[in-house]
N, C-alpha and C positions, 0 to 999 in steps of 0.2 A: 421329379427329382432328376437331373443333371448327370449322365451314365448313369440308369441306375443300373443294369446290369452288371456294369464292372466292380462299381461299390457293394452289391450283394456277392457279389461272388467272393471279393476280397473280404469280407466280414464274416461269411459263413467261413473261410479258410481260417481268419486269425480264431474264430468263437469254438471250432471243432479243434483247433490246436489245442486251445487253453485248455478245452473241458477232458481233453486226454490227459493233457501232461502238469495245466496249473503251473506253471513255469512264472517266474516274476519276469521274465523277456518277453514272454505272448503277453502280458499286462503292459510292459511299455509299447508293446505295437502295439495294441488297442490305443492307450496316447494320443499315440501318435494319430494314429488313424481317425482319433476324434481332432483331431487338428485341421486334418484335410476338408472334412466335413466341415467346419468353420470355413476356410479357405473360400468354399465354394458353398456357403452359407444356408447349409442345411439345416433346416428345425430343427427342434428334437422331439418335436412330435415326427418327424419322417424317421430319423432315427429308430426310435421306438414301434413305428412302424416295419423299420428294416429287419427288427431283432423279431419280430413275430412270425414274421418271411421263413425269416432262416429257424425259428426254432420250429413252426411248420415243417420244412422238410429232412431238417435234423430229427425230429419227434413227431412222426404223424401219426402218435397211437398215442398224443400228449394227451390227458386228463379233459374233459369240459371246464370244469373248476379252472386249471392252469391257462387255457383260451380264457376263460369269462376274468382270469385277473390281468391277461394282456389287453384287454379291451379295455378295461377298469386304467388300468394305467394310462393308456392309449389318450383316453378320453381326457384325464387329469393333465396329461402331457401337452394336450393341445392348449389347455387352459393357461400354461406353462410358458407357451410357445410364443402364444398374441400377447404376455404379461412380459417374456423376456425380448419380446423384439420392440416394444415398446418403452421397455428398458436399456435399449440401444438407441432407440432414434432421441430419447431425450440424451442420450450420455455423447452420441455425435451432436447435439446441438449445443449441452456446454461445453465441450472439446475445441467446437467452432467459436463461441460466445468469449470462450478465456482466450484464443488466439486473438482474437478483437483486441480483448481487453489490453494483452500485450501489448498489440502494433498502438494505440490509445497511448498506452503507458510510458511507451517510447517518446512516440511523437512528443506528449508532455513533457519528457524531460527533456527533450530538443528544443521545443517551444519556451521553456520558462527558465533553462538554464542560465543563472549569471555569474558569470566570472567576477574571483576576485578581484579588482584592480589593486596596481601595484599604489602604495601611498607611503610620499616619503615620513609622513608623520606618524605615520599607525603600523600597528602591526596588527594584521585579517586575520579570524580564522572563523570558520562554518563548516557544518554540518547540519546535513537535512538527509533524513530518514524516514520515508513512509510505511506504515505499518503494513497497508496490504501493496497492492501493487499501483494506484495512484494515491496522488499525494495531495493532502487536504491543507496545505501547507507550501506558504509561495514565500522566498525573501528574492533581494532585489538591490545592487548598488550600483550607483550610479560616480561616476567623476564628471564633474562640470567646471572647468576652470580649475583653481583651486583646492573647489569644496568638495566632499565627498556623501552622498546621502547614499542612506539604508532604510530600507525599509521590511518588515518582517508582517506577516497575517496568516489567517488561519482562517478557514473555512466552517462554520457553524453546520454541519454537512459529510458525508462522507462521500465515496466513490464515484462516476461518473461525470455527474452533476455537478458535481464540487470541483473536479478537475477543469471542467466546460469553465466554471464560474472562473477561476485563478488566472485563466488564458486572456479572457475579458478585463482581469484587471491587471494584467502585465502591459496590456496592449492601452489600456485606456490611460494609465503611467506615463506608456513611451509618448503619447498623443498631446500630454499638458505642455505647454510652453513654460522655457524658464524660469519666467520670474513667477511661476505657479510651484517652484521647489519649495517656499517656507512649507512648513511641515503641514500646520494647522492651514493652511489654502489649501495645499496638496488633499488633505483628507475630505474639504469638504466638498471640493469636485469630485471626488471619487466615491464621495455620497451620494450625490446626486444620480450617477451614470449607475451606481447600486440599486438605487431605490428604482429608477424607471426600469432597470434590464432585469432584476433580476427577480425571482418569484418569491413573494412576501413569506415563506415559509424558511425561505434563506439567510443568513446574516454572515457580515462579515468582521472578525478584528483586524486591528492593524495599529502599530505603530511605526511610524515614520519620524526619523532622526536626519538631521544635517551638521555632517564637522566643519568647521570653519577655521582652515589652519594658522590664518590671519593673529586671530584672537584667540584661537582656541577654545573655542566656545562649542558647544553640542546643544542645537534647538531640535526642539522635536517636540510630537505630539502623538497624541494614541484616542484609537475610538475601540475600545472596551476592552483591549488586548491583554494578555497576562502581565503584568508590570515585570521587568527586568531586574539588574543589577546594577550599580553601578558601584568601586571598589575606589576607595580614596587614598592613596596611597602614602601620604603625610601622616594621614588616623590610623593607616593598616584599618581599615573599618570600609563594610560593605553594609551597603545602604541601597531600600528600594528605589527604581527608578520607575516612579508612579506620574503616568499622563492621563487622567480622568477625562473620557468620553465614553456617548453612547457612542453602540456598535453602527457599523454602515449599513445602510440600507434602512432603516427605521423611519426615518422621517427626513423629510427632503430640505427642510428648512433646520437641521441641526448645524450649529457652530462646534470650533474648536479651541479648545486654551493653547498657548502657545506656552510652552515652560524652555529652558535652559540652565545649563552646567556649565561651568568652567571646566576646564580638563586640562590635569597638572602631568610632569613626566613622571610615567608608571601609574598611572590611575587605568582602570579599564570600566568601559561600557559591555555590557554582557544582554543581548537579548534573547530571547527565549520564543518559545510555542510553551501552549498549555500541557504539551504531549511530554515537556519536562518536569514541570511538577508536577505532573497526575501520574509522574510512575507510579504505577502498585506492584507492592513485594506482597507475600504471604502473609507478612504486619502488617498491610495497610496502605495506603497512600506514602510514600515519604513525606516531610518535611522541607520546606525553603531552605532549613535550616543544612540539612543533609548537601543541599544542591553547592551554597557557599562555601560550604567544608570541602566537596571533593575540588571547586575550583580553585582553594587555595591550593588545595593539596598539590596543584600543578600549574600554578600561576607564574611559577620561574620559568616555566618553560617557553618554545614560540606558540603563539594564538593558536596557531591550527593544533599543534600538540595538545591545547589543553583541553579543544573541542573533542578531537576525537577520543583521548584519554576519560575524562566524563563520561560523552557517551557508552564507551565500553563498560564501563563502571553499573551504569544506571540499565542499560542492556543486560548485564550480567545478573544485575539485582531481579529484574524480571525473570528470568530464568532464559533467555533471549529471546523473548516471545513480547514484540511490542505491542501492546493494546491502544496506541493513538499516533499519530504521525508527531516527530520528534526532530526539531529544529534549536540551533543553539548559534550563537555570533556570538564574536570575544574582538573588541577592535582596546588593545591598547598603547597607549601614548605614549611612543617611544623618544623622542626629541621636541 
């Protein structure tokens, strides 16, 4: 033990204080004095060894019984000792393990951040929220000419793994050549580069959309992904925006259907993650139903207003404690 002289003698002064006067000041210098001993990372089997020391020559006409319960202790302390310092080296290895995860965490959202672009036809708005600290949940917009595409997915997966996965398919995106933008080509290369890279345990959804301001037309396609919304704004009536495919990764020789919407002024495209409808309140799951009612609730307002407004909503309903990573896009047709 590291001075032990000094620390016996300071111990025996604060123990013979106490046992005179019992003052609640000689109990905070004891405190205290159990701090230092941390500092310089003393057991508490030496500890308990220190205190037999000093009550030795504080008491040397102590009992046998009162020795034979300092040994008793002694021994139990040691047991104590190698179960709490083994309680430390795992509590520094997740201290180190969650700093990873952070700088991880970071880098992600550096690596797969995408800016809204400005689009004179649409009015953007997104939010992506991940429940723990990576995000199982990737969107994605692109301006090419004209056209503007978006794409949304979600990872069949949580943590690490799944975040490795997302980086691979932001990058395998930026890698297709142009005229690999229709939706339904888009998906099925990205099947492929799923199914060979990535481990059969894994799956991926995704729906990918293209606006075409020309026509105003919204192609797109989906391989198993949560269906969306889309809001017609002549009906005031909200209608799913269902693109039927398996998921990626599944099998290498899957195709896609290609579907399309007209898209009038004031109608909105709404897409989602599963981490919106599977909010659970203390009722249950909510309802789709639930999800179109708070966007009307806030559909006069701009797109990103009405994202982040929802999400607070549905945040709330949970008690703010998200149980799935939570992605939401509102692109509506402003001219």
């Amino acid at each position: 033990m590291p001075a032990k002289d000094a620390l016996t003698e300071r111990y025996q002064d604060l123990l013979s204080v106490y046992l005179k006067a019992k003052t609640e000041t000689t109990l905070y210098k004891g405190q205290q004095f159990s701090r230092k001993l941390l500092e310089q990372q003393i057991s508490p089997e030496d500890l308990v060894s220190l205190h037999i020391q000093v009550m030795d020559e504080l008491f040397p006409d102590m009992s046998e019984e009162m020795r034979d319960s300092f040994d008793f202790l002694l021994e139990a302390m040691i047991g104590y000792g190698f179960a709490y310092r083994e309680h430390q080296s795992l509590r520094d290895k997740q201290q180190q393990l969650e700093s990873e995860i952070e700088v991880a965490a970071s880098m992600q959202q550096t690596l797969l951040l995408s800016d809204v672009p400005d689009f004179d036809d649409l009015d953007i708005g997104v939010v992506s929220v991940p429940a723990k600290k990576m995000n199982g949940d990737y969107y994605n917009f692109v301006k090419s000419g004209n056209s503007l595409s978006v794409a949304v997915a979600d990872i069949i997966g949580k943590g690490i793994p799944a975040a490795l996965c997302m980086s691979m398919i932001k990058y395998a995106m930026d890698s297709l050549p142009d005229e690999q933008m229709k939706p339904h080509l888009l998906l099925e290369n990205l099947n492929r580069v799923v199914e060979h890279n990535v481990h059969s345990n894994m799956f991926i959804t995704m729906f990918h959309g293209v606006y075409e301001p020309e026509s105003h037309k919204f192609y797109y396609a989906g391989a198993g992904h949560e269906p969306g919304f889309i809001y017609n704004a002549k009906e005031d009536q909200f209608h799913d925006l269902i693109a039927k495919g398996l998921v990626l990764g599944v099998s290498r020789t899957t195709t896609y259907h290609p579907y399309e919407k007209e898209i009038e002024i004031g109608d909105m495209v709404i897409l989602l993650s599963d981490g919106v409808t599977e909010c659970r309140t203390n009722k249950g799951f909510i309802e789709r139903e639930e999800i179109v009612s708070l966007i009307r609730k806030y559909m006069d307002l701009p797109a990103q207003k009405i994202v982040e407004n929802v999400f607070q909503e549905l945040d709330r309903l949970q008690g703010f404690e998200l149980r799935d990573d939570f992605t939401l896009i509102v692109l509506k047709r402003l001219v």
